[in-house]
N, C-alpha and C positions, 0 to 999 in steps of 0.2 A: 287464155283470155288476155285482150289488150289491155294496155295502159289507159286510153278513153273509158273501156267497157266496166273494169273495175272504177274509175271515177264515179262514171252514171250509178253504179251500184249503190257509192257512197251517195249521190245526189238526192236517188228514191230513199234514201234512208234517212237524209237531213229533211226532206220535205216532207216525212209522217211526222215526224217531229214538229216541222212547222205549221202544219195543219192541225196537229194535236196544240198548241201553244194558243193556238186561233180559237180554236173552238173551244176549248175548256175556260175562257174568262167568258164567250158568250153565252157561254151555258149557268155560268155563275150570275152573270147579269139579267139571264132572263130568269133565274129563280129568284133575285131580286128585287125584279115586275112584278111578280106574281102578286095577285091580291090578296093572298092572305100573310103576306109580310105586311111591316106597317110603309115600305116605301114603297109596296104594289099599291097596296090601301089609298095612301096619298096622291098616287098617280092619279089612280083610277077615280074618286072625286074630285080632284080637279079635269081629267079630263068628262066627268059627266055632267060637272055643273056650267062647264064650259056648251055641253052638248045641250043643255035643255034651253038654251036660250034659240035653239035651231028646231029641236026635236025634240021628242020626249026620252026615245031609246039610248042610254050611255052606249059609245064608241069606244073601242079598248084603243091603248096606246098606241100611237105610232110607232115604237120601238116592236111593240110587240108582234105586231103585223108584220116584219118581215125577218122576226125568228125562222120563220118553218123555212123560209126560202134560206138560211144562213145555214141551218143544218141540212135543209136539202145538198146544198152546195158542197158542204165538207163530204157528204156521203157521196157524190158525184167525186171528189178530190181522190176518195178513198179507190172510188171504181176507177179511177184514172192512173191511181197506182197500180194496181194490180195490170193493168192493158197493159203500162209500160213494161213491167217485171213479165209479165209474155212477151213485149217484143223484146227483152233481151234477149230471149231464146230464139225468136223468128230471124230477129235482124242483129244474130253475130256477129257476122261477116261485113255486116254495116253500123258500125257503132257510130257514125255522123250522123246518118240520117236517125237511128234512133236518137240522136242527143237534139236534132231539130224538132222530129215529133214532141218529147218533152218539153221543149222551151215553149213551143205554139204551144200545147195547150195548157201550160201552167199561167202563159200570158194570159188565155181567156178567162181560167177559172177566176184570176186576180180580178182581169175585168168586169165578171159579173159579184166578184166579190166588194169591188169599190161601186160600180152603180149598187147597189142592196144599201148599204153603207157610208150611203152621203154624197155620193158625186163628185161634184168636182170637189167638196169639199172634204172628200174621205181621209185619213190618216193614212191607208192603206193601200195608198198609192205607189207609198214606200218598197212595196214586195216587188215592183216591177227592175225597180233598181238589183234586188236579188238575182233574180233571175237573168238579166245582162249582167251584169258580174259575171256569173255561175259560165254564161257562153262565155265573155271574153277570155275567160281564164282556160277554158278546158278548148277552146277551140279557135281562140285568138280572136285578131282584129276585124277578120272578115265577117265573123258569124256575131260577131262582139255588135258589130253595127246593123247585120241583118236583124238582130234580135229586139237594137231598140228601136230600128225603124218600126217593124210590126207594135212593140208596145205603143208605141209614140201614135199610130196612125189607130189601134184599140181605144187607149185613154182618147186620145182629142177628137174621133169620130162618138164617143159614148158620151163628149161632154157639149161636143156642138148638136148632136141629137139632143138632148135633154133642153139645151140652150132653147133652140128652135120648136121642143116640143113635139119634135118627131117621135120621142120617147118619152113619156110619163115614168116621172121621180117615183120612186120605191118609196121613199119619205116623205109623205106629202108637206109634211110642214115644215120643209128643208126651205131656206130664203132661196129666193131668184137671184142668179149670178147676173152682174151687168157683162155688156159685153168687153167693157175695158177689161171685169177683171177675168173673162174665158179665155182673152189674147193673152193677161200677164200670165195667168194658170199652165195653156200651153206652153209661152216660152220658156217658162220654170221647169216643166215636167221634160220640155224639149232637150234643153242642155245639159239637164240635169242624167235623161237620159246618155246624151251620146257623149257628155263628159265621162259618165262614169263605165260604158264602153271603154274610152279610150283609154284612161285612166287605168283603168282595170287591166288592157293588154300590154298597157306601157307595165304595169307592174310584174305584170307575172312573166312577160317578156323579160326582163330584169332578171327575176328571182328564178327563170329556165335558164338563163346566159349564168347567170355564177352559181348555179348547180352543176351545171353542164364544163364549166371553169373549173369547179372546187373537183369534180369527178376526176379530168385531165390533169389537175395538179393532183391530185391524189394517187392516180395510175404513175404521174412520172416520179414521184417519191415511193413509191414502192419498185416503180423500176430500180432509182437510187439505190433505195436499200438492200435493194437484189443484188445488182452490182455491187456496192461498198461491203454486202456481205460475200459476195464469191472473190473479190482481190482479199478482201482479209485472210477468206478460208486459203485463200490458193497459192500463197507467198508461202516460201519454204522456211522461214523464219519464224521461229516464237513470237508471238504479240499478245500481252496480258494488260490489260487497261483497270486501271483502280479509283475508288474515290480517294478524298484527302484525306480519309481515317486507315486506307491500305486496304481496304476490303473490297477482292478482287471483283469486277463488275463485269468484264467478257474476258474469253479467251478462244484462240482459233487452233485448229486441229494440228496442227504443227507445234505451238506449244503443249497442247496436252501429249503428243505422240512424244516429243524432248521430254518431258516430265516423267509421264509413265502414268498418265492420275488422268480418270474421266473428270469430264466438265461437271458433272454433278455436284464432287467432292471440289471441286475448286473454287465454281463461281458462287459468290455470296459468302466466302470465307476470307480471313485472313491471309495477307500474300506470304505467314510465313508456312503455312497450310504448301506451301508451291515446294518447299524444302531449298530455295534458293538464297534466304534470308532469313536471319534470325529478328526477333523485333528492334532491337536494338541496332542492327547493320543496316536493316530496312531505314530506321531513322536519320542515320547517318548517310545513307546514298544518295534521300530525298532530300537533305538538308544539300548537301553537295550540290545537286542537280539545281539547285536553289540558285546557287551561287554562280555557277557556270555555263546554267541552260541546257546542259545533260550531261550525265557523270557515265564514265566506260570502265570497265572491271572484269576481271574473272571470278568464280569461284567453282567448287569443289561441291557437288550437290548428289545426291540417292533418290532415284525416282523408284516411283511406286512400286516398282517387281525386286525394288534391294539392287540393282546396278549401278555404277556409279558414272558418272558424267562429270567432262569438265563444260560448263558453261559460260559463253563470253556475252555480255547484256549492256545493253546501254539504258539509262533511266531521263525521262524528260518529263517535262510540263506537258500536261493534256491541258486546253482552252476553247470556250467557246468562240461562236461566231462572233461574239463583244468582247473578246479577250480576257473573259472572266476564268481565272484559275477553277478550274473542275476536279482536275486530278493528277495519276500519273501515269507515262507509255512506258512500259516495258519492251522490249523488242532486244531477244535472246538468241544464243546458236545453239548447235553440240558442235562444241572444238576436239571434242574427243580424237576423232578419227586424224583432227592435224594434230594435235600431243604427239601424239602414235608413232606421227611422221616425222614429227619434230625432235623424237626420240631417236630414233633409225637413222634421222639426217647427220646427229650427235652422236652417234654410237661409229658411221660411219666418217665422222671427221675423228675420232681417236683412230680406229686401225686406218686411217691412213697417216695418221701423226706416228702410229706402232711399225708401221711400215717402212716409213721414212728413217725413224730409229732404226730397224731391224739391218737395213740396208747397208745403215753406216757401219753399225757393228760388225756386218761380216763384211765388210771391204778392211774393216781396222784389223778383226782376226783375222779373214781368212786369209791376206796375205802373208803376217806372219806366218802362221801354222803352214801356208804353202812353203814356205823356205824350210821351215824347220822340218816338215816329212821331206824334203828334197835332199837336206844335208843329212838326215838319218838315214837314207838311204846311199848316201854316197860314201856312208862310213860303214854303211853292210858290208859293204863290199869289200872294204878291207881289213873287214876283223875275221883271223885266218883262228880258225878252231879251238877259240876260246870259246865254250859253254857260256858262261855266268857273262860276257860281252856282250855272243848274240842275244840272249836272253834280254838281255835289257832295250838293245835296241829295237828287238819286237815288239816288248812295252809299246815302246815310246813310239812305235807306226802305226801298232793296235788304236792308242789312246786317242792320237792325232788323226786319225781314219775317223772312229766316233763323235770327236771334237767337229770335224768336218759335216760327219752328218745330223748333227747337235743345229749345227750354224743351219745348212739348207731347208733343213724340217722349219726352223724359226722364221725362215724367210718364207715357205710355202704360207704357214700359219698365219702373217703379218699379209701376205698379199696372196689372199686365197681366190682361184682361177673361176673366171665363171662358169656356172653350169651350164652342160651341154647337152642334150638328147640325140642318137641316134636308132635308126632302127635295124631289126635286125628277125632272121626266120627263124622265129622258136620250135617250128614244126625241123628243121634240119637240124636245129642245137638237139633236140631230144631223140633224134633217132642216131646221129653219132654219140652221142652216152649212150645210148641202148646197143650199137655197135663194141662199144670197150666193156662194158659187161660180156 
């Protein structure tokens, strides 16, 4: 169903209503004629003492005389609803022209509801205006004007007939309009008409343009926040946002993934609930941040599964668009993995500090010990078959051999060679063992 078809729907719904509003005060009024009230009573002898000075027969009121034509007409109103509520079904596919059949004939009914009702002088003149309303709004300015043209050319044709007598007054004892005031009557009902046409699509014009505005800014702020929420999610950085009391208000998947702790357990809690801060550190960061426009730090934290983390975070002022203090940014890492590195880079400036010692040492020893296994040996040679001699100077070759590979091992150890892969056929390695068995 369209947008127009559902309106009309609402339209036949407000106009039972306004035909029910119509006719339930004339139904109270004419049991208020009635002769056996005391104000039917009073009518009614004055209208008979009035009648005998003509006739002998009392004449009933004029009001009352065209009751039946007032209810005729509601009940006409009622079968005109119903026609319409078929052609919703007939003329789906045409929901204008159904929206024009209802204006034409709500206009007539109006019209034979003001001649019944006083003419040119009826109150209920007023309905015509409803009804151009009702088009300028649901169908704009074109149909806005076609609508009061037709009322405008109904009313001042029912009223220049009556004028001229082409038509006999429903109310016989209604005054005769002069014709000054049939000219001022049309120009009133005239402007009055195609003013509030205009009027009517200048507003609704209006109130379709900043729906239709308010819709577009509403799509591009949730574009926004589409966007502002996939950069938050999507930055590989911790980001934990708080009010001024610490209690955490968002957090993006990268800080909860660094923590170890669902959003559940985090947002709407304590920032010391994050294990990153205790309340009193937390005091002390934000006061800092205070002073400096954002404070940076490490600390040492255990996210949710018991692991430990070093985390580097900086803390700042959150502000609105008027620069009003809101809160505060958190925006964290895992420096774990550079500690790590930071350790190995350390571990490898000692062995190369071990190395560089190592070096010296065996250039300090190993040149002596080279002289001294040189001179031990050049005094083998001339110890002529003395036991307890050679004995000792095999000592002191044995010792010095050791010493030497003491020194070499320390130097491998202090500068140890990088690893190397080669490949090689294991299928030949196991069949020569299987050959030496």
């Amino acid at each position: 169903m369209t947008s127009l078809a559902r309106q009309l729907r609402w339209y036949i719904a407000i106009r039972v209503v306004a035909i029910v509003s119509v006719l339930v005060p004339f139904g109270l009024f004419q049991l208020w004629l009635l002769p056996g009230t005391p104000q039917g009573s009073e009518t009614a002898l004055s209208s008979a003492s009035s009648a005998r000075t003509h006739t002998q027969t009392p004449a009933p009121p004029p009001e009352m005389e065209v009751m039946p034509r007032v209810w005729l007409l509601g009940i006409a109103s009622f079968v005109a609803t119903l026609f319409y509520i078929a052609l919703l079904r007939l003329l789906r596919r045409s929901p204008e022209a159904q929206a024009y059949i209802q204006f034409v004939g709500d206009l007539v009914l109006i019209t034979f509801l003001v001649y019944y009702l006083g003419g040119a002088t009826s109150p209920f003149s007023l309905l015509y205006l409803i009804v151009i309303a009702v088009a300028s709004t649901l169908l704009r300015r074109r149909a806005g004007v076609i609508v009061a043209s037709i009322a405008f050319l109904l009313y001042g044709g029912m009223n220049v007939a009556l004028f001229y007598r082409w038509l006999q007054p429903a109310i016989p004892v209604q005054e005769a309009v002069s014709l000054g005031r049939l000219f001022y009557n049309l120009a009133v009902h005239g402007f009055g008409f195609y003013g509030v046409a205009l009027l009517t699509y200048y507003l609704a014009h209006n109130v379709t343009r900043a729906e239709r505005e308010l819709e577009e800014k509403a799509e591009h702020l949730a574009d926004l926040q589409v966007v502002h929420r996939d950069v938050i999610q999507s930055i590989t950085s911790g980001l934990i946002t708080t009010d001024l009391e610490g209690t955490v208000t968002s957090a993006n998947l990268a800080g909860l993934e660094i923590l170890g702790r669902a959003e559940a357990d985090l947002v709407g809690q304590p920032i010391h609930q994050s294990g990153l801060f205790t309340t009193e550190h937390w005091r002390e960061a934000t006061a800092a941040s205070e002073l400096t426009g954002r404070m940076r730090s490490e600390v040492e934290t255990t996210r949710g599964d018991g692991a430990t983390r070093y985390v580097g975070f900086t803390i700042s002022r959150l502000t609105d668009a008027f620069g009003n203090h809101r809160g505060y940014i958190l925006i964290f890492q895992d420096l774990t993995r550079w500690r790590r590195i930071q350790e190995e880079l350390r571990m490898k400036d000692r062995m190369v500090a071990v190395g560089e010692l190592a070096a010296g040492l065996a250039h300090e020893i190993g040149n002596p010990l080279a002289a001294i296994s040189g001179s031990v040996q050049m005094l083998s040679s001339r110890v002529d078959g003395d036991p307890a001699q050679r004995k000792l100077i095999e000592i002191l070759l044995k010792e010095s051999h050791r010493l030497d590979r003491t020194i070499k091992g320390f130097l491998r150890f202090a500068r140890p060679r990088e690893r190397s892969s080669v490949s090689f056929d294991i299928g030949r390695l196991l069949t020569e063992n299987f050959e030496l068995l």
